[in-house]
N, CA, C and O of each residue as an XYZ file, in Angstrom:
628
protein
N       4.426      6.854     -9.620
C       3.249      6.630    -10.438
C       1.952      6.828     -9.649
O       0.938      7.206    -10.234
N       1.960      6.576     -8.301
C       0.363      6.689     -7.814
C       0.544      7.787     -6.652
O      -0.136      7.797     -5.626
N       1.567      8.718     -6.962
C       1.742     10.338     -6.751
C       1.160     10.303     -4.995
O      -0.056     10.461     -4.895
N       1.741     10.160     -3.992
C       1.099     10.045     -2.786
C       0.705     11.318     -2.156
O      -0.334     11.670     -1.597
N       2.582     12.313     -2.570
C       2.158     13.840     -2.360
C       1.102     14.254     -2.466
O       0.631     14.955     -1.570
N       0.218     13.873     -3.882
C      -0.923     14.541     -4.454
C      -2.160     14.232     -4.082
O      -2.632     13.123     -4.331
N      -2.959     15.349     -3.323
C      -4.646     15.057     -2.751
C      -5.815     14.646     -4.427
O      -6.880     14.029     -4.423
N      -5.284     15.096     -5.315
C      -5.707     14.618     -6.684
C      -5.084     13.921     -7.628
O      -4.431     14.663     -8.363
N      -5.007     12.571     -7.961
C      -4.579     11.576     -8.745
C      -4.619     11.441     -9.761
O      -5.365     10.541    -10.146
N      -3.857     12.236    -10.801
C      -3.939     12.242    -12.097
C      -4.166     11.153    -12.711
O      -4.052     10.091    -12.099
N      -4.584     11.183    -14.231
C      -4.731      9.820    -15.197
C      -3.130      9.226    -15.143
O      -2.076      9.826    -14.934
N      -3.347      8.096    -15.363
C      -1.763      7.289    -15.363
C      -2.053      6.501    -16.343
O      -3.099      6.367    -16.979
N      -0.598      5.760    -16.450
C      -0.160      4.990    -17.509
C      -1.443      3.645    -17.938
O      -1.368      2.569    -17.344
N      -2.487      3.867    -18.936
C      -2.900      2.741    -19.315
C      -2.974      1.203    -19.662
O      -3.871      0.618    -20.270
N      -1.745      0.668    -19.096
C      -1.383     -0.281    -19.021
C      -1.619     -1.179    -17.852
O      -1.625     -2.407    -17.768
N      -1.870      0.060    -16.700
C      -1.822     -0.329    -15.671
C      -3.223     -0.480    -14.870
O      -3.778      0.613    -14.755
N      -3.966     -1.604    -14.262
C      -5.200     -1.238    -13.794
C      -4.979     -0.532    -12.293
O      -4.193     -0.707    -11.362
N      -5.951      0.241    -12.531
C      -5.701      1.503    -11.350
C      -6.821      1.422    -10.166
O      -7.957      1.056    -10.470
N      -6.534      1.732     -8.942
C      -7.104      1.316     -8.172
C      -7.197      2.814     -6.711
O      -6.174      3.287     -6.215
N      -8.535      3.236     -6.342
C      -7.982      4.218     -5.352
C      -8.731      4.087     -4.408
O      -9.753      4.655     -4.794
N      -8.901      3.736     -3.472
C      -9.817      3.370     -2.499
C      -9.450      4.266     -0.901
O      -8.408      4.100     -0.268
N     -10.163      4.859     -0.643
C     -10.111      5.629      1.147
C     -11.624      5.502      1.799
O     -12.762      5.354      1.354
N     -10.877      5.673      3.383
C     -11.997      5.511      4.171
C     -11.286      6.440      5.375
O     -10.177      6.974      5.367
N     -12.450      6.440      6.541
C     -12.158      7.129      7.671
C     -11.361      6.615      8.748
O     -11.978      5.670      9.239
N     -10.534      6.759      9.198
C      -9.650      5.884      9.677
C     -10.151      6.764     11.651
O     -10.306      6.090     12.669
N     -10.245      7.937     11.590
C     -10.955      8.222     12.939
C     -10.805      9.950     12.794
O     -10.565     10.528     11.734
N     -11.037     10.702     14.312
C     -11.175     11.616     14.420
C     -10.164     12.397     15.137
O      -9.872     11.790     16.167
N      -9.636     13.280     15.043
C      -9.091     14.159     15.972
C      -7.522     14.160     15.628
O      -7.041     13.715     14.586
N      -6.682     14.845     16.885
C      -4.934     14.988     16.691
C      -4.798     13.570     17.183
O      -4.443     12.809     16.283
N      -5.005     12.916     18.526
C      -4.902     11.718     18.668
C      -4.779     10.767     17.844
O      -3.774     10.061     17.929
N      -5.899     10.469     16.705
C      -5.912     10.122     15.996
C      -5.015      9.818     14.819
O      -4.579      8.752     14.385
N      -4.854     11.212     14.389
C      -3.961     11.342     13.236
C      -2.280     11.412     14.123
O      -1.776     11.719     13.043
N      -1.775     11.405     14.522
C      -0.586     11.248     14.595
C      -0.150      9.921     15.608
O       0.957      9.685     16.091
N      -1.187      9.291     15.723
C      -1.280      7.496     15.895
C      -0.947      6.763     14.229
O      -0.132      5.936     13.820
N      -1.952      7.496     13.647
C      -1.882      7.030     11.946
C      -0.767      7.612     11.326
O      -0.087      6.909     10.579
N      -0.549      8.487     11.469
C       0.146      9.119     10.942
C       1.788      8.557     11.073
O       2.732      8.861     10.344
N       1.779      7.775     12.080
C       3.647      7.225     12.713
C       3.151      5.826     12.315
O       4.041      5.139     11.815
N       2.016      5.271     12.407
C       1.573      3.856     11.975
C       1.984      3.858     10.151
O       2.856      3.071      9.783
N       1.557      4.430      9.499
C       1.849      4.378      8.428
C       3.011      4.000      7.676
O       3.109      3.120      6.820
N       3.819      4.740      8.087
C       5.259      5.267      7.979
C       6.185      3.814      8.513
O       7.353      3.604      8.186
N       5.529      3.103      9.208
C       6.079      1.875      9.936
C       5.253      0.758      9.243
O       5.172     -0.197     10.015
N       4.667      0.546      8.177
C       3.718     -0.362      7.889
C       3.257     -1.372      8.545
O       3.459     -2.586      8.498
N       2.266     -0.332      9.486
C       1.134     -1.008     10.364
C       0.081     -1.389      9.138
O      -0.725     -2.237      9.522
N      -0.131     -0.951      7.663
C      -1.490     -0.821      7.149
C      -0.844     -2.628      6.263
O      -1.584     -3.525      5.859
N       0.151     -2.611      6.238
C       0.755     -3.883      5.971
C       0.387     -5.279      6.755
O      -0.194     -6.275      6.322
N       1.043     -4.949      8.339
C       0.888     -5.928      9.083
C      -0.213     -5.812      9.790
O      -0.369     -6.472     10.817
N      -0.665     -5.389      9.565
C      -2.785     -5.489     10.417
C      -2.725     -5.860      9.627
O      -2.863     -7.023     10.008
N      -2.575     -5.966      8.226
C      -3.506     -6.881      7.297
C      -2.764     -7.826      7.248
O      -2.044     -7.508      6.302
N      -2.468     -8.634      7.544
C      -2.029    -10.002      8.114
C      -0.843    -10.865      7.241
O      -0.549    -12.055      7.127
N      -0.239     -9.347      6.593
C       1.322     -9.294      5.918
C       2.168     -9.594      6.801
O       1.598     -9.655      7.891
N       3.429     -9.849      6.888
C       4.809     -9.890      7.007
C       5.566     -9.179      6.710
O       5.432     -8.904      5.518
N       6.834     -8.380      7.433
C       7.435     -7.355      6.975
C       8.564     -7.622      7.334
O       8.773     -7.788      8.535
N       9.561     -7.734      6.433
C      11.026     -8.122      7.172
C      11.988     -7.465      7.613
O      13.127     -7.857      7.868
N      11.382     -6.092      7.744
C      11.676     -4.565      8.196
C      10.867     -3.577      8.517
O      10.879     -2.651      7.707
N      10.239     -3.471      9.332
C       8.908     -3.159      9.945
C       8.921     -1.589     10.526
O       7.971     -0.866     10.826
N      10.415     -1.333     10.572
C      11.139     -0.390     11.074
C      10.087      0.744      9.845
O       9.267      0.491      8.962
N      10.881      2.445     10.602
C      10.291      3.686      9.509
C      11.286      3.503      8.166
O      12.506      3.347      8.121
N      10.084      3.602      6.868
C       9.993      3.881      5.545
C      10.960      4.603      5.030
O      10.894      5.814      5.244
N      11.896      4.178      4.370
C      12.795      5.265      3.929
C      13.109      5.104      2.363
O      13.343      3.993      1.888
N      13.103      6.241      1.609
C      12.992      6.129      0.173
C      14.404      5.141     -0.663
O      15.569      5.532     -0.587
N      14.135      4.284     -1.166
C      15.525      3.301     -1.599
C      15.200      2.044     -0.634
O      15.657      0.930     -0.892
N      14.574      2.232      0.231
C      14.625      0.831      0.872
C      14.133     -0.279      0.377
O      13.268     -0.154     -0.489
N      14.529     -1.579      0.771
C      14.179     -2.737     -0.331
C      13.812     -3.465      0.960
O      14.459     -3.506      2.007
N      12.525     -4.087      0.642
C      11.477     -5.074      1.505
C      11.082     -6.075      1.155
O      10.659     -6.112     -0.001
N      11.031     -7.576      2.138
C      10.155     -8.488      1.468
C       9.179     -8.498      2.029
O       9.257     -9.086      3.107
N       7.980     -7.991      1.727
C       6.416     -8.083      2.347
C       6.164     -9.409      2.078
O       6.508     -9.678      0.927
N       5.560    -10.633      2.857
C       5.042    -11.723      3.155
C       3.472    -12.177      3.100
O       2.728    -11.646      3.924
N       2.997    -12.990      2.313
C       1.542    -12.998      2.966
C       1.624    -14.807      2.690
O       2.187    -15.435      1.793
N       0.958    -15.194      3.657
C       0.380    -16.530      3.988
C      -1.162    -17.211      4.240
O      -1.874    -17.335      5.236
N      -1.246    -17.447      3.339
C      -2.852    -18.129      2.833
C      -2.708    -19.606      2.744
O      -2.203    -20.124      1.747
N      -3.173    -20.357      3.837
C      -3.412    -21.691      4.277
C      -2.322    -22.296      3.886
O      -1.836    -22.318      5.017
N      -1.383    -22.896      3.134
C      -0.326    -23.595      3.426
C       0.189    -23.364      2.325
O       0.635    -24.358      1.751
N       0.320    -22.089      1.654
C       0.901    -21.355      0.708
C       1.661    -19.959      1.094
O       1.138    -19.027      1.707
N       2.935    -20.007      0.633
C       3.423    -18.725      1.472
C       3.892    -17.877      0.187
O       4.785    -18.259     -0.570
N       3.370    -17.003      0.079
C       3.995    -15.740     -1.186
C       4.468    -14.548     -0.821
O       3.856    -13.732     -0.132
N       5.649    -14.410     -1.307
C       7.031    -13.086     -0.841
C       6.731    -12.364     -2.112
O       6.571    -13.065     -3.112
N       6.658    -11.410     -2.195
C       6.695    -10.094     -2.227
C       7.734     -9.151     -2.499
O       7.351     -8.154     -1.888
N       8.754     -8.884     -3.017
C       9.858     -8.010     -2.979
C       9.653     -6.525     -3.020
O       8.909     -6.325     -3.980
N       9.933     -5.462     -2.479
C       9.443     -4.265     -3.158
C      10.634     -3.347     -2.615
O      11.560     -3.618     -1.852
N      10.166     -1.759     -3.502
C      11.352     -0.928     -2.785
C      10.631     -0.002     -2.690
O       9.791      0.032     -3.589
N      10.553      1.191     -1.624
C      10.035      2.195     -1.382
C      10.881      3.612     -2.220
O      12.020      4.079     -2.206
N       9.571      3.930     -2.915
C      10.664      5.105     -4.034
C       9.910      6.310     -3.311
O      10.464      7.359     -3.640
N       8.820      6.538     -2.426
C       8.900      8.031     -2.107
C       8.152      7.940     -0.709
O       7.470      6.939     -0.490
N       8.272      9.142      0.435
C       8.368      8.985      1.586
C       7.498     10.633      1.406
O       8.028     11.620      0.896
N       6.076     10.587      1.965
C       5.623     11.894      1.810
C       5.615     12.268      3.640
O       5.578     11.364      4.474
N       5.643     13.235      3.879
C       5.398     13.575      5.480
C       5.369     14.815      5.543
O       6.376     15.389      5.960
N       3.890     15.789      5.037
C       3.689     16.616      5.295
C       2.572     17.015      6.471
O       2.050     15.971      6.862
N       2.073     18.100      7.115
C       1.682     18.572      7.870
C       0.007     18.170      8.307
O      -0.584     18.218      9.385
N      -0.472     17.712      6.755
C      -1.796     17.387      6.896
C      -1.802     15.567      6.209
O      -2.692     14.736      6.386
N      -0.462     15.382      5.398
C      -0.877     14.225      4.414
C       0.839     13.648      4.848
O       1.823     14.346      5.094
N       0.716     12.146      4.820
C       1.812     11.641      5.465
C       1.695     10.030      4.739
O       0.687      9.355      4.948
N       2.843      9.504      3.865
C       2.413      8.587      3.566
C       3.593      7.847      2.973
O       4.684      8.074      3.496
N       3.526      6.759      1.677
C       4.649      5.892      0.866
C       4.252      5.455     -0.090
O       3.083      5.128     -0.294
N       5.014      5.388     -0.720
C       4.454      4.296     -2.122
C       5.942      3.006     -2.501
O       6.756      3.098     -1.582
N       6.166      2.477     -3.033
C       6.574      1.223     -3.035
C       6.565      0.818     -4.406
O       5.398      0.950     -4.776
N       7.415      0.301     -5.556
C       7.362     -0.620     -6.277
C       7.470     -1.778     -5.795
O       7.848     -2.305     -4.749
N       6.874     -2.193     -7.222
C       7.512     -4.411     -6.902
C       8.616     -4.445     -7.447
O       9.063     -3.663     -8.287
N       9.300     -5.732     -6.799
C      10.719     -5.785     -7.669
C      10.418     -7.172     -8.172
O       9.331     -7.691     -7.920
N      11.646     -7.990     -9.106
C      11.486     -8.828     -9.640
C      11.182     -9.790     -8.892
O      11.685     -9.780     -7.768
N      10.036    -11.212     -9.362
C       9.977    -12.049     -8.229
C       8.688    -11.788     -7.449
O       8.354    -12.632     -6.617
N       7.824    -10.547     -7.663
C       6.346     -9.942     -6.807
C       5.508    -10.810     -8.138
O       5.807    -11.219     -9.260
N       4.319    -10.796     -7.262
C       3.572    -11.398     -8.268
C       2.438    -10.532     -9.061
O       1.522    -10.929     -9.781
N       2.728     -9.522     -8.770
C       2.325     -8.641     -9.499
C       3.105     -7.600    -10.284
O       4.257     -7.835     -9.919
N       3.170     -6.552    -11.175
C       3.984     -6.123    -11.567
C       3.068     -4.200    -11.463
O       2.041     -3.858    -12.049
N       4.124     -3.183    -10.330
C       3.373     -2.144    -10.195
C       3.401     -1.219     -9.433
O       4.616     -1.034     -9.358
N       2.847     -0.326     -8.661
C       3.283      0.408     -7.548
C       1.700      0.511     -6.469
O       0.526      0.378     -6.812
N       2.304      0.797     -5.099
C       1.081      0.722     -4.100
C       1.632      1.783     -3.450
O       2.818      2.104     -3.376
N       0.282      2.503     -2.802
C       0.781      3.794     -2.176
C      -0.290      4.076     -0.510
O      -1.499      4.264     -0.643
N       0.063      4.070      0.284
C      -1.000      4.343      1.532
C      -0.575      6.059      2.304
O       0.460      6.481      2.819
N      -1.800      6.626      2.083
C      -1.745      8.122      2.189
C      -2.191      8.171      3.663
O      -2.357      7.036      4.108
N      -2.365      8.881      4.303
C      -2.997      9.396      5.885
C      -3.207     10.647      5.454
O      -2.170     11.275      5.240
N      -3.907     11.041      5.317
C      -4.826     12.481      5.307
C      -5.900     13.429      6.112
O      -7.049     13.013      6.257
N      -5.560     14.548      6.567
C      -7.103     15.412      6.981
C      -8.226     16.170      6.541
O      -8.004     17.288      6.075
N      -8.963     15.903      6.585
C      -9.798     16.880      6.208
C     -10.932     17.035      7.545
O     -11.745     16.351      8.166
N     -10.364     18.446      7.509
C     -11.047     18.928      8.803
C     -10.120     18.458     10.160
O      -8.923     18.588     10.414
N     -11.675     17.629     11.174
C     -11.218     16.810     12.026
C     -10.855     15.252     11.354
O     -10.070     14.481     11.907
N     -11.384     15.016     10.399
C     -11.535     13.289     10.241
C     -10.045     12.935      9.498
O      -9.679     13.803      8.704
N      -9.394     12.091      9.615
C      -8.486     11.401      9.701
C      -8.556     10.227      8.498
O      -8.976      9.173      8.976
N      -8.218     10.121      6.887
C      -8.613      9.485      6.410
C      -6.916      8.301      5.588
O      -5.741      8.665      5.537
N      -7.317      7.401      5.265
C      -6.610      6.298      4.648
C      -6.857      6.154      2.934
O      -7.909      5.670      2.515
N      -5.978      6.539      2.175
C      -6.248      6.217      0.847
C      -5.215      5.599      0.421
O      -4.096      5.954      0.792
N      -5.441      4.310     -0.642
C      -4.939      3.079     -0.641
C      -4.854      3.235     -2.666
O      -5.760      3.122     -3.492
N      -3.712      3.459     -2.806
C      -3.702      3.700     -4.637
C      -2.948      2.660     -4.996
O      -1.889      2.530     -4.382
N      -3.230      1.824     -5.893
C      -2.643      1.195     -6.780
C      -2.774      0.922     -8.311
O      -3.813      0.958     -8.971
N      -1.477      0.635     -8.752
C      -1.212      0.669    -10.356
C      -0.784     -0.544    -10.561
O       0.430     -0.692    -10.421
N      -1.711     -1.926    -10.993
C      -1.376     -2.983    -10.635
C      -1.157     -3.759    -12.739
O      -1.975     -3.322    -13.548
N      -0.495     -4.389    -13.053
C      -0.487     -5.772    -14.031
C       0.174     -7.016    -14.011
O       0.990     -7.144    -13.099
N       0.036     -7.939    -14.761
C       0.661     -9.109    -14.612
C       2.014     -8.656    -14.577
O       2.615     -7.687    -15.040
N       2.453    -10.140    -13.548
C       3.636     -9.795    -13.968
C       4.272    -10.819    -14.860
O       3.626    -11.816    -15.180
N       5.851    -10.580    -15.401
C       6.120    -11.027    -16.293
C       6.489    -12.263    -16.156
O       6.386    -12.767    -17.274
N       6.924    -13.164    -15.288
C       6.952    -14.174    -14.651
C       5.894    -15.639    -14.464
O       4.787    -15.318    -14.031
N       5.988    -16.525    -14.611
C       5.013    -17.827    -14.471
C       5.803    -18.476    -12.991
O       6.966    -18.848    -12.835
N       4.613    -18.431    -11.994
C       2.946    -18.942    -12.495
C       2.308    -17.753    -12.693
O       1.344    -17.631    -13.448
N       3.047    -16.407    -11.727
C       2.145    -15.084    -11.620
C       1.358    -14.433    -12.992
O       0.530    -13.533    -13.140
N       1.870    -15.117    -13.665
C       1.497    -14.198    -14.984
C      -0.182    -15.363    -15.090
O      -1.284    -14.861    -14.867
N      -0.051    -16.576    -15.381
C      -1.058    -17.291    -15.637
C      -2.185    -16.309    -13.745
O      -3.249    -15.738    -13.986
N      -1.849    -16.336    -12.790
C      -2.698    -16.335    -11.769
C      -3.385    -15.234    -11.300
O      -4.176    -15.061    -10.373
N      -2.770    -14.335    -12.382
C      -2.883    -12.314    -11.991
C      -4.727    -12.799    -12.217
O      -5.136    -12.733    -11.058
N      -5.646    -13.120    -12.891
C      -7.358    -12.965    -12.250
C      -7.036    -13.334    -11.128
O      -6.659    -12.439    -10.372
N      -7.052    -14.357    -10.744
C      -6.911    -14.553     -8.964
C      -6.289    -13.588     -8.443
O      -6.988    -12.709     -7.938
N      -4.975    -13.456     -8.400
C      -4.240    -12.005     -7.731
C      -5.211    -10.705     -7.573
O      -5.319     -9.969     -6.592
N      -5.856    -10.641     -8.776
C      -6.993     -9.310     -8.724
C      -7.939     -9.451     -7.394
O      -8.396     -8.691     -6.540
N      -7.981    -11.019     -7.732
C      -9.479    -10.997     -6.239
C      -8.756    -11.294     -5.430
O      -9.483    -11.633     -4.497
N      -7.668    -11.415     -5.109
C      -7.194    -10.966     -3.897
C      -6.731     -9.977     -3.237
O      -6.621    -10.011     -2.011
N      -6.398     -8.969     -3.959
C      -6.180     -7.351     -3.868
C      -7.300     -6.683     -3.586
O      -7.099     -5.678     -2.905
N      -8.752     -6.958     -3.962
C      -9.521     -6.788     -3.513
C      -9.903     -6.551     -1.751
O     -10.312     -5.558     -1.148
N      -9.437     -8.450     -1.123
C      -9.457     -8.255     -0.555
C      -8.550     -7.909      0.601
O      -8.864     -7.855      1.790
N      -7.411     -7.692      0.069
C      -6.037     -7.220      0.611
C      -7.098     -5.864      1.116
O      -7.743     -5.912      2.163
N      -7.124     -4.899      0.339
C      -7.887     -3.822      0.146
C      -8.758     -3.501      1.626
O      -8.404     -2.917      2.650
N      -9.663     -3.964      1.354
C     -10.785     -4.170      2.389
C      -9.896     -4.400      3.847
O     -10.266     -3.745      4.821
N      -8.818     -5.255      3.981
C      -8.570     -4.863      4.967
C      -7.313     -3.914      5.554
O      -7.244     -3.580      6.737
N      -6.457     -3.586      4.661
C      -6.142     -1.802      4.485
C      -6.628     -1.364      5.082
O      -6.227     -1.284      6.243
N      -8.056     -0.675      4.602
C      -8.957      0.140      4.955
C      -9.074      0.260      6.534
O      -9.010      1.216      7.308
N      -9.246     -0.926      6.672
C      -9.289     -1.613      8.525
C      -8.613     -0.963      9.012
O      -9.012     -0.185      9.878
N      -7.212     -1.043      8.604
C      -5.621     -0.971      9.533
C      -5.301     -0.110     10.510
O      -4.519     -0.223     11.454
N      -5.928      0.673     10.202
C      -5.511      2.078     11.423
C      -6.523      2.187     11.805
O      -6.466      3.162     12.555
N      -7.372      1.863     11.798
C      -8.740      1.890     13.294
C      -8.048      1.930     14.336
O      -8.594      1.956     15.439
């Protein structure tokens, strides 16, 4: 759903609030094939101050519990990685939730070039999920994806 292969992101399913956010992650070959193996290992995960209970390289079918911990609340995450991009200029994953996420949707982190610069784009196709409390807490969940987001962006500096 949030097509990682693709440098242009078609319209998607309306149900879903959509989300596409990139930034410069740095310059040069150095650069990009630091990001480029970071990715693939979800560094853009654990810099942002996730948990990964397989931290190991991305492989399509794989099933993960991503972790996050906010002051004396701990929320798991289930997901499975449905596509594994690793081409020459664009290198990346995307991920559903599985039952039990508190959101209901897919997330995708791209590594891209253009030119010299080295960039990070962060897509998501996010809704409630079907589940309580998540279903009552998805406004909150939103502002926290937000700032999930923001520090994404960070990750591969």
């Amino acid at each position: 759903m949030t097509s990682p292969d693709l440098g242009d992101w078609q319209p998607s399913d309306p149900r879903f609030s959509r989300s596409e956010v990139s930034g410069v992650v740095g310059r040069g070959d150095a650069v990009w094939e630091r990001a480029a193996r970071d990715v693939l290992r979800w560094r853009v995960k654990t810099a942002s101050r996730f948990a990964v209970d397989s931290p190991g390289a991305v492989s399509p079918g794989d099933r993960v519990i991503v972790t996050a911990r906010l002051v004396h609340l701990t929320v798991v995450e289930p997901v499975e990685v449905v596509v594994v991009v690793d081409e020459p200029d664009r290198v990346g994953f995307a991920y559903r939730t599985l039952p039990g996420h508190p959101v209901s949707g897919e997330e995708s982190f791209i590594v891209h070039r253009h030119g010299d610069e080295v960039h990070l784009t962060v897509r998501s196709l996010t809704r409630a999920a079907p589940q309580q409390p998540w279903r009552a807490l998805y406004p909150l969940l939103r502002v926290a994806q937000l700032v999930a987001r923001r520090r994404y962006l960070r990750s591969l500096r």
